[in-house]
N, C-alpha and C positions, 0 to 999 in steps of 0.2 A: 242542717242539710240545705244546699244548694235549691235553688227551683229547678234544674236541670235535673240533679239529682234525684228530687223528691217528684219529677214526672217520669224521670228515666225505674222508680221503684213504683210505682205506679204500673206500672207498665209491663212491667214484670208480673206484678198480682195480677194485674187483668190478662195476661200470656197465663198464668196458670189455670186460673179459673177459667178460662176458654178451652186451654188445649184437655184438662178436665175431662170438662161437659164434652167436647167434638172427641176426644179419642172414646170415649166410653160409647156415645152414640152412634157413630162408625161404626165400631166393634158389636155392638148389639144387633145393628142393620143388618149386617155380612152374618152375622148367628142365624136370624129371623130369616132373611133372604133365603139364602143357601145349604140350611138343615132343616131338618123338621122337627118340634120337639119331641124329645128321650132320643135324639140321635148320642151317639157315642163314638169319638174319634180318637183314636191312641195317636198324641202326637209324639210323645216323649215315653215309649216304655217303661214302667213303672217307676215312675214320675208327674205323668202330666196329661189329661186327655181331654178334647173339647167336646161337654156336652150343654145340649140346649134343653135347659131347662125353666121352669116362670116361678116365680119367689113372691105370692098375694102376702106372704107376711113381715114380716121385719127381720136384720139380720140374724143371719144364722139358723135361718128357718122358723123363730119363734111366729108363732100365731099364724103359718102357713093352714095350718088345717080348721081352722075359724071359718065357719059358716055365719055371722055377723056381717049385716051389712053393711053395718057404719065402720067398719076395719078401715075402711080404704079413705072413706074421707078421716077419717080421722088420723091415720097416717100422714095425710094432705098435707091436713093444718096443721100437723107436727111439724112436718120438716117444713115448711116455707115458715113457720115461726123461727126456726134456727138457721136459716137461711139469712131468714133477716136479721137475726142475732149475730152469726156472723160475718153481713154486710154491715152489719155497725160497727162491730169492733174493731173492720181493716177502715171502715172509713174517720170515724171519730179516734183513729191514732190507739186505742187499748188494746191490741194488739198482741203487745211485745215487741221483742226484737227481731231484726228479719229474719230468723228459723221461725217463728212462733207464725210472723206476717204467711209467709212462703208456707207453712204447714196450713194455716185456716185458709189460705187462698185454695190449696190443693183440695180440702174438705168442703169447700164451698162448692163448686167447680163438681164433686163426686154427691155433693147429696143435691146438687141443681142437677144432675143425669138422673138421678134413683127416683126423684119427684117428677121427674118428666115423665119416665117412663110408666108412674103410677096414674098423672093424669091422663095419659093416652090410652093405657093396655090394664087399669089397675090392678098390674103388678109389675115385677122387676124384674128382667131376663138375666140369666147368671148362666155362663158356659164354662169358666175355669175350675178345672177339678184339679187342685193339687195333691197329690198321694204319695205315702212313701211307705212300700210292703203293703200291705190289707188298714192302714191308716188314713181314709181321706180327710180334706178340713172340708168345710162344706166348701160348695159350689158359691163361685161369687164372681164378681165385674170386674172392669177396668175403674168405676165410678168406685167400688169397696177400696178396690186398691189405690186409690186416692186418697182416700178417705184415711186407710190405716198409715200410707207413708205420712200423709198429712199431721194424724196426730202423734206419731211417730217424731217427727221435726218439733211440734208443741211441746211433748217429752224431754227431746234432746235439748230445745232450750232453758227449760225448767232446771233440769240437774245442772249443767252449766252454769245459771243464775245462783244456784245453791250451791254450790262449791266454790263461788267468789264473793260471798253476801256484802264484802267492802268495796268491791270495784263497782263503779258507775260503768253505765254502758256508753259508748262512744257515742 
């Protein structure tokens, strides 16, 4: 890869992990600001409705109702350990290839939102409710939804990889 090249991808990871972290924190702003929490907003008729809700536990609700105090630092120093796990592996090249690059930047980018918002408010604001009939998934972010396309891309290059095990990557 060119030096152009390999600043022009660069550049790219650091565009994802930016727009990441600034769209999730936005979107959380404009929650906090302008509703109050257990507000409930039908935007998409059963489909889709914004509520503001605060998440002190880990995805999907686990350990929300933990009255432990060290929940939160410990949370902390979880995610900024994989934080830094995954600022190694985009910087020291282990990566993958750019699906894998582009997936851990997006994850990066979505759990440097969720640690933020853990050292500020120790917890994590989630307003999208997706539903479909009497079925919701939990409540979650713009930062989860980084997080899940993210390893989503990771996935997609893994089966790809596996389905060519003789082909070198360009």
């Amino acid at each position: 890869m060119t030096s152009s090249a390999s600043r022009s991808g660069w550049y790219t990871l650091g565009f994802l992990v930016f727009a990441a972290l600034v769209a999730d924190q936005v979107s959380k702003y404009a929650v906090e600001r302008y509703t109050s929490p257990g507000t409930i907003r039908v935007l998409v008729p059963g489909l889709l409705n914004l509520v503001h809700t605060s998440n002190p536990g880990v995805a999907f609700g686990l350990f929300a109702d933990s009255s432990n105090p060290l929940l939160a630092p410990v949370l902390i120093v979880f995610s900024v350990a994989v934080i830094a796990l995954l600022a190694w592996l985009l910087v020291s090249g282990r990566a993958g290839g750019r699906l894998a690059q582009c997936g851990l930047a997006l994850i990066l980018g979505g759990a440097s939102g969720n640690v933020l918002d853990r050292v500020l408010h120790r917890s994590v604001t989630d307003f999208i409710d997706f539903y479909i009939g009497s079925h919701h998934w939990y409540t979650f972010n713009i930062a989860d939804s980084a997080i899940v396309v993210g390893a989503g891309l990771v996935i997609l290059e893994l089966f790809r990889d596996w389905r060519h095990p003789n082909q070198e990557r360009a």
